[in-house]
N, C-alpha and C positions, 0 to 999 in steps of 0.2 A: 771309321768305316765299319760298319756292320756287317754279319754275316747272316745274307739274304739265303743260300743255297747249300746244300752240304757243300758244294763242289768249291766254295769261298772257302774253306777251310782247308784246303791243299797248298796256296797263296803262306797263311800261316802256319805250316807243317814246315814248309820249305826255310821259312826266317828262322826259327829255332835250331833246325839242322844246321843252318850258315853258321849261326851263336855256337851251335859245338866243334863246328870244323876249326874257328881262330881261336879254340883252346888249344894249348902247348902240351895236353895231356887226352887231344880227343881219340874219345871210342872209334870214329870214323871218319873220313874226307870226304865234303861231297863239293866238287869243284862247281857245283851248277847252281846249288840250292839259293847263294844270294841271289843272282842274276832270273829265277825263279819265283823268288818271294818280292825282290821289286818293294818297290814302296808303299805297296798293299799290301805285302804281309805284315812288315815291318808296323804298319798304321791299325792293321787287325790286332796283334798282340799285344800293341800300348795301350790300346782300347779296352781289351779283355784283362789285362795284366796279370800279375804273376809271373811273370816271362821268364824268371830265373828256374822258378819252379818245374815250369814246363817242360823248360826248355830241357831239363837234365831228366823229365821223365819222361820226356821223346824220347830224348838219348838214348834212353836204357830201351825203351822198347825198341827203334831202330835196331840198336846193337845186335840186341837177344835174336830178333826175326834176321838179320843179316848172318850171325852164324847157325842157324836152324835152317835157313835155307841153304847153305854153303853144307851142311852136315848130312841133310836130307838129298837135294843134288847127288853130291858124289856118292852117297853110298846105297844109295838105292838104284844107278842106273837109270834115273830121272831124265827123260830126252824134251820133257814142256814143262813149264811155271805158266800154268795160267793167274795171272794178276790182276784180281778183281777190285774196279773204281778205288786204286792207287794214288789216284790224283799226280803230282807231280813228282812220283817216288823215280831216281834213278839206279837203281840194283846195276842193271845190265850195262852201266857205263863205268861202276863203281866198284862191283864184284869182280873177284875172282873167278868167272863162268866158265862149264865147257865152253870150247869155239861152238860145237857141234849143237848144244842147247837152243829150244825155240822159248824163246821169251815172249808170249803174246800179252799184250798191257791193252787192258779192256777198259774204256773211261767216255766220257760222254763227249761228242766231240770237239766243243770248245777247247776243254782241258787240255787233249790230247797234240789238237792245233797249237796252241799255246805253248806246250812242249817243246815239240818239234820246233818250232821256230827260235825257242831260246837255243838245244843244244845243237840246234844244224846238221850236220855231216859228220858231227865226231862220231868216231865209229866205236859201237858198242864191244863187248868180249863176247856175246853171244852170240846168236841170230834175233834180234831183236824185231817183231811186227806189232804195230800200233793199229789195232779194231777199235773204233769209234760204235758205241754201243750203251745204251739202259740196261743194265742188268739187273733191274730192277722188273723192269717189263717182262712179259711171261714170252712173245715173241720175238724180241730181241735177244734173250738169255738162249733161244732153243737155238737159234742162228748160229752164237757165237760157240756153240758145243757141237755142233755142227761141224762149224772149222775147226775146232780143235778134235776130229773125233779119229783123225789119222793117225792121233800119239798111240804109243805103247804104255809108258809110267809117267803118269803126271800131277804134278802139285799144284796146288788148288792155295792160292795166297789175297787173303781178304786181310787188308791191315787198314784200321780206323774207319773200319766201314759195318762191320752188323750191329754195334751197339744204338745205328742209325733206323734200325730195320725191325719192324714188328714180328714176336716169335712167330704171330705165321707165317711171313716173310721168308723169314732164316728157315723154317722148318720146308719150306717150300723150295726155296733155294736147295738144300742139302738133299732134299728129294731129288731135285733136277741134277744136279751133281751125280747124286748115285748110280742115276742110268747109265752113264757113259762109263763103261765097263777100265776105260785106258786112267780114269781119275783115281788114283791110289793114296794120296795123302793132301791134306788139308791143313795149312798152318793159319795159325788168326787170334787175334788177341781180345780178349775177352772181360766184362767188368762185373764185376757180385753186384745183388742187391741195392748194399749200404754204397755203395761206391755211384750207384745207378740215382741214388736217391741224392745224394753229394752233387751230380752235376746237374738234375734239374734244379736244385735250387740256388747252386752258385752258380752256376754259367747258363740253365734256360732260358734268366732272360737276357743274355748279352749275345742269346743264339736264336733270332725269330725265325729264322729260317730253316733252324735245323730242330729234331726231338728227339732224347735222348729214349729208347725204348727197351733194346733190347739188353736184359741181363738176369739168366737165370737164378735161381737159387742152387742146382744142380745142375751143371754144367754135362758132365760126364754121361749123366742121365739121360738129358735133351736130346744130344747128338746121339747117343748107343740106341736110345729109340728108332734114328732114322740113319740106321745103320752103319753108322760113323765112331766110332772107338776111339777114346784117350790115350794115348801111348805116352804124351808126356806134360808137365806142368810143367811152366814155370813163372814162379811166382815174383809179381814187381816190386813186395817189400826186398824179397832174396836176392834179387838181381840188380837194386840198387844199392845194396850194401858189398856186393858183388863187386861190382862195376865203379864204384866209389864214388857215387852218384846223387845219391839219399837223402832225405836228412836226417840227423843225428837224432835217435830218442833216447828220452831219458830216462837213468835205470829204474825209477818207479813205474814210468810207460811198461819196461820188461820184464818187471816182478810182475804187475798186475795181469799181463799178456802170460805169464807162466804159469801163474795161480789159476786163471781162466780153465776152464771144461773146456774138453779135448774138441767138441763139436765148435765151440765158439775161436778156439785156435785156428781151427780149419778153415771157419768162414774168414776168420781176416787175412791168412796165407792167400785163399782166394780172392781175396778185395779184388784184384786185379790183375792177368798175368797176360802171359799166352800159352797156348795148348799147340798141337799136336796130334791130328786126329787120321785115323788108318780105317780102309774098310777090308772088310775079312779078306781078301784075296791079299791084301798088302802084308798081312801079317803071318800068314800061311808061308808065302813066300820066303818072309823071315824064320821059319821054323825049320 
């Protein structure tokens, strides 16, 4: 089974999460994600394979975005997570949330329907609403800020979605973001270069439907242009050595990786993480 649509790739998000939940050792539980990934996710990832790979460097990014949102939430007095084309992500069923938190999940409305009907009535920890929406689209996007434009501190959560997105897409995006004065921080995961160049040529073509586009060389850079500030790295070689997750290199990989210029360290720290992005009123705040 191919993947004709970005949105076919949330199907495969879900089978992976299922693979780490029957670990005796997982990072997290998601009671939904088989019954979500169905025998199309399951059919997408044999297809693309690697599955073990994958599957443990979802893990880690799950993991990572599940306590940065759990961190960001409580200490900053967060009352919205806006969840941008999540695809079949459950946070609000799985998380530890305020009651009092609105969790709005933005996704095309297939997906969304799709959702909804696998988890039914179970009732989220938060205030959970499902907006059926293109956020891709420049009239749909100003809609969906629209409805959210009642928050006071809200977090802005795009996971496996802008590396989908051409920078002026994302630059466009983060424009639109900016206006609404209540959008305070931005979590989202991010891939270098080398890493950008790694999946068009291994997975472009097991992915016609989808293009791999967006990945700076300067991240920090991109975003502070459009008035979006780094507040935090974290890097997914660090985090899956972290998390125990990884795979093992070996010690001439980290002689040679030590002997390396300070600049080429950094780009491969960078290969791939997730950030953490504030705009000046969120940080002001903090001072």
């Amino acid at each position: 089974m191919s993947i004709h649509h970005i949105s076919d790739t949330s199907r495969w998000m879900a089978y992976v999460r299922a693979l780490e939940t029957q670990r005796p050792d997982a990072l997290f539980r998601d009671a939904f994600a088989s019954r979500l990934a169905g025998e199309a996710g399951e059919a997408i990832a044999r297809e693309i394979g690697d599955v073990e790979f994958i599957a443990q460097s979802i893990a880690v990014r799950t993991a990572v975005m599940d306590e940065l949102i759990l961190e960001t939430v409580q200490g900053n007095e967060v009352d919205l997570v806006l969840n941008l084309a999540a695809g079949l992500d459950t946070r609000p069923w799985r998380l530890a949330l305020p009651p009092g938190l609105r969790w709005v999940d933005v996704d095309l409305p297939h997906v969304l329907e799709f959702k909804a009907g696998v988890i039914g009535r179970e009732p989220a920890t938060c205030e959970y609403e499902s907006l059926p929406a293109n956020i891709t689209d420049t009239d749909a996007r100003a809609e969906v800020l629209q409805y959210c434009s009642g928050a006071r501190r809200a977090l802005i959560v795009t996971e496996g979605f802008l590396v989908y997105l051409s920078p002026t897409q994302v630059a466009t995006l983060a424009r639109d973001l900016h206006t609404q004065p209540a959008m305070m921080w931005w979590l989202t995961d991010l891939t270098g270069p080398r890493a950008l160049q790694m999946l068009r040529r291994v997975w472009g073509p097991r992915f016609p439907g989808a293009k791999f586009q967006f990945a700076p060389a300067d991240s920090p850079d991109f975003f502070q242009h459009l008035h979006w500030r780094e507040v935090l790295f974290r890097s997914s070689q660090e985090e899956d050595k972290r998390l125990k997750r990884g795979p093992r290199t070996t010690l001439l990989s980290r002689v040679v990786l030590w002997l390396s210029p300070a600049a080429f360290r950094e780009e491969m720290r960078r290969l791939s993480g997730i950030a953490l992005f504030a705009r000046d009123e969120a940080l002001n705040d903090e001072r």
